[in-house]
C-alpha positions as CSV (number, residue, x, y, z in Angstrom):
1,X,0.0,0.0,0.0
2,X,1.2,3.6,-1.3
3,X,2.0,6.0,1.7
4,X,-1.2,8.2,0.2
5,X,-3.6,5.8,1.0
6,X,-2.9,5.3,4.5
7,X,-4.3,6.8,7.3
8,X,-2.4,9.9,8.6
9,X,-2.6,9.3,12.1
10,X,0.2,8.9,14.4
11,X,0.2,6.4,17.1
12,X,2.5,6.1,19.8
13,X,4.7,8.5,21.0
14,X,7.0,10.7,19.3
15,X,10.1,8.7,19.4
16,X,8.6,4.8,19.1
17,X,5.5,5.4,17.4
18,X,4.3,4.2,13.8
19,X,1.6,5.4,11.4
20,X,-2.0,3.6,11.5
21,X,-2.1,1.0,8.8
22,X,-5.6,1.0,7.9
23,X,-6.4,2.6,4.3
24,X,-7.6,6.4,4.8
25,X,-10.8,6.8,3.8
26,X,-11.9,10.7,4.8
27,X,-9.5,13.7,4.6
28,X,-6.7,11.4,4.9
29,X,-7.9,9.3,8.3
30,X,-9.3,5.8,8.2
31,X,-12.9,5.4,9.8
32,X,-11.5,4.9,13.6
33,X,-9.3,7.6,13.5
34,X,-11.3,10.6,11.4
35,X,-13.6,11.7,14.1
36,X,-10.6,11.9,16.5
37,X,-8.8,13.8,14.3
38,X,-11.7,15.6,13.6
39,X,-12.4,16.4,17.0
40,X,-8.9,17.6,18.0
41,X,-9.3,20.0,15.4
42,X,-12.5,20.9,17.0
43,X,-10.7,21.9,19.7
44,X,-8.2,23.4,18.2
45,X,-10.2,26.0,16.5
46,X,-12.2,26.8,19.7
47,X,-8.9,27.4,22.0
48,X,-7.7,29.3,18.8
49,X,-11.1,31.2,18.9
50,X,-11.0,31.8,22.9
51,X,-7.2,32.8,22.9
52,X,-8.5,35.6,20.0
53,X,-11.5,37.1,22.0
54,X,-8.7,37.1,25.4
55,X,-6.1,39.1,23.2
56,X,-8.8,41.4,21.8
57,X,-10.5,42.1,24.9
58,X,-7.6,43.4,26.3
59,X,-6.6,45.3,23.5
60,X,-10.0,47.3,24.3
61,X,-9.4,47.4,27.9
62,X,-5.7,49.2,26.9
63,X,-7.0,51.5,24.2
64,X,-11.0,52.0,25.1
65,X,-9.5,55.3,26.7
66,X,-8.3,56.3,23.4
67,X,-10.9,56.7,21.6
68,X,-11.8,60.3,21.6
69,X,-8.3,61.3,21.1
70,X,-8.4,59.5,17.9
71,X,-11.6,60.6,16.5
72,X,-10.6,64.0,17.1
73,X,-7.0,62.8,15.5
74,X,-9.7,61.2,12.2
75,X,-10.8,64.4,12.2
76,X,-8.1,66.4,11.8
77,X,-6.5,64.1,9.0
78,X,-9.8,63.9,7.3
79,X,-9.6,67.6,7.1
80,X,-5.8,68.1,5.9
81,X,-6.4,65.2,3.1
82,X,-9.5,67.4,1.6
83,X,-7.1,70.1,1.8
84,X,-4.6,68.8,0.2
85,X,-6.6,66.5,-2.0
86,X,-9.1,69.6,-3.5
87,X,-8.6,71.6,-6.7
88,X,-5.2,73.4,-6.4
89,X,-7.7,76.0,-8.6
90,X,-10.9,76.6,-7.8
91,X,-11.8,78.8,-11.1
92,X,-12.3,76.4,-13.7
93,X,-12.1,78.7,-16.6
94,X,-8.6,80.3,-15.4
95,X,-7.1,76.6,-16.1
96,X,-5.4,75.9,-19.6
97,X,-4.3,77.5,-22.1
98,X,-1.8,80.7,-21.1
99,X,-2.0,80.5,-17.4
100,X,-1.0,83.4,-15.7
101,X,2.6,82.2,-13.3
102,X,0.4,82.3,-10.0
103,X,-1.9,79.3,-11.2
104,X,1.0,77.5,-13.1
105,X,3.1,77.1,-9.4
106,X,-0.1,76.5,-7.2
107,X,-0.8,73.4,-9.5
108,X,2.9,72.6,-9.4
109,X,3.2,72.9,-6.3
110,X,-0.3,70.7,-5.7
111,X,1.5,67.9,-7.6
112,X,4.7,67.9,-5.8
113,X,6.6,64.6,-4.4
114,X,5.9,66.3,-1.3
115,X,2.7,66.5,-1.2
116,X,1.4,63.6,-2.8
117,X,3.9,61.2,-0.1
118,X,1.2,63.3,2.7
119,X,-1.5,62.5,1.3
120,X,-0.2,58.8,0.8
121,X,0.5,59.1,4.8
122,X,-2.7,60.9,5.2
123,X,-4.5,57.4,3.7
124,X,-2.6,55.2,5.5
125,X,-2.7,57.0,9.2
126,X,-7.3,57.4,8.5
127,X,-7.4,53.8,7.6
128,X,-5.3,52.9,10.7
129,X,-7.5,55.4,12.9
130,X,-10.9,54.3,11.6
131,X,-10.3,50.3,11.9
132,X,-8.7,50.9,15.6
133,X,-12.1,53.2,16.4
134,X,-14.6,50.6,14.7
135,X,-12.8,47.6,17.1
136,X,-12.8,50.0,20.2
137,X,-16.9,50.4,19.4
138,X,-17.2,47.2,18.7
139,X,-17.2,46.2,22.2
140,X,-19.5,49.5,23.3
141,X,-22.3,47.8,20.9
């Protein structure tokens, strides 16, 4: 028998064990050793699932505190990514063509390497702000 057809399951101990002999039937295990398997992975998932509510209920107890300070901080780089974000000319009609030297550098200066890595920043720092705010209210609701 081809080492794909047998049952996956390990008995014995590390050292002086040996692999179950009987031919696998479901996801790998023969018909003994499936629900065993099945129900350590059971387990598994639900110490995996209780360790994940531990870690993220004190990651609220830590930063519940915070959370006016960041929607005030949400705020503020909501506001400063509209600016920088908006027209760098709000007259329509006084873009193209021969642009008088004013309008040429504020839309030069709109475009700059500068200001486009802010408002990269400005993304990155509102994303951030609004997924640490929606888990802090998450445990308010």
């Amino acid at each position: 028998m081809n080492d794909t057809s047998r049952c996956a399951y390990w008995i014995g101990s590390d050292a002086a064990g040996h692999r179950c002999e009987e031919a696998a039937e479901r996801a790998g295990h023969c018909a003994k050793h499936y629900p065993i398997a099945l129900r350590k992975l059971q387990q598994q998932q639900e110490r995996l699932a209780a360790s994940a509510a531990r870690r993220d209920a004190a990651w609220r107890a830590r930063n519940l505190s915070r959370l006016p300070q960041w929607r005030v901080q949400l705020e503020r780089v909501e506001a400063e990514y509209a600016r920088r974000t908006a027209s760098a000319v709000q007259d329509r009609a006084a873009v193209g063509g021969d642009m008088h030297v004013s309008i040429v550098r504020a839309q030069s200066r709109h475009l700059s390497d500068a200001n486009v890595a802010r408002v990269v920043e400005l993304e990155r720092l509102a994303k951030r702000l609004r997924a640490d705010i929606a888990r802090a209210e998450g445990s308010a609701s």
